[in-house]
C-alpha positions in Angstrom: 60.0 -188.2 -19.0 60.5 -184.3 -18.5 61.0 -182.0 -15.5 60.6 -178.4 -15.2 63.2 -176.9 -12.3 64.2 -173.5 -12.2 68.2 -173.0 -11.5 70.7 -169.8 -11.0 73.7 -170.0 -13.4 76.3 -168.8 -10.5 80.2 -168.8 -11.9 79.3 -171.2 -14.8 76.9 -173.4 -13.1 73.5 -174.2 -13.0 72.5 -174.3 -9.3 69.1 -176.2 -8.9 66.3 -175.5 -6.6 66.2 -179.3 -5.9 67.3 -182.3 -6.9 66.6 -184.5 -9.9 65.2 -187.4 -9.7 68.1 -188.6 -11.5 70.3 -192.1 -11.9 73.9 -191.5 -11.6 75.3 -191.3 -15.1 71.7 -190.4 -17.1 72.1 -189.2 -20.2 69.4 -185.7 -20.5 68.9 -183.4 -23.1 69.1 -179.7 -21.7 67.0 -176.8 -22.6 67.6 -173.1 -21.2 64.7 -170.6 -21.0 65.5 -167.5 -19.2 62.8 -166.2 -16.4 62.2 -162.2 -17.5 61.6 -160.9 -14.1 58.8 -158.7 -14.2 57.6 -158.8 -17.7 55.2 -161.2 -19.0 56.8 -164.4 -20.3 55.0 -165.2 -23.2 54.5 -161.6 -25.1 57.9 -159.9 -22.8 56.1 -157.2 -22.1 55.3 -155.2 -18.7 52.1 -156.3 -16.6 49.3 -153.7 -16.8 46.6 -153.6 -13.9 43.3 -155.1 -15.3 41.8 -151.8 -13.8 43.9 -149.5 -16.7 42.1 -150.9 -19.4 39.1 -151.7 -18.1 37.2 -148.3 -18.8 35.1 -147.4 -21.5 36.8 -147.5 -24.7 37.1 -144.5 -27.3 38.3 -144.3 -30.7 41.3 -142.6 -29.1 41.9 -145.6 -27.0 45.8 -147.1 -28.4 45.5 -150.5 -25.9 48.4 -152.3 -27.6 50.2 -149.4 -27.9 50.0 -147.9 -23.8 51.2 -152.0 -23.2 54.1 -152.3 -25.2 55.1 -149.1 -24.2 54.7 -149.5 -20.4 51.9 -146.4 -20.1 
């Protein structure tokens, strides 16, 4: 069985949004993933608006490149 809850670390501890459905004295296997806040979590790279590259492209046009620099 596996759960997916997002926590704070505050002063060296996690603090959960809710609790786990849990019995006293479980043993659990605990992985960290950090949330990038504002980025995109699989590539880590800034959002674009879908209207920015949806224009007519050109051989000048450098997509990857205006994404992973944030243009």
């Amino acid at each position: 069985m596996s759960h997916i809850v997002d926590a704070v670390y505050e002063n060296g501890v996690l603090k959960l949004e809710h609790p786990l459905p849990l019995k006293n004295q479980e043993k659990v296997r605990v992985t960290i993933e950090s949330i990038a806040v504002g980025t995109h979590r699989v590539l880590d790279i800034q959002p674009i608006s879908v209207g920015r590259i949806l224009h007519p492209l050109s051989s000048d046009d450098d997509l990857l490149g205006e994404m992973l620099e944030g243009r």
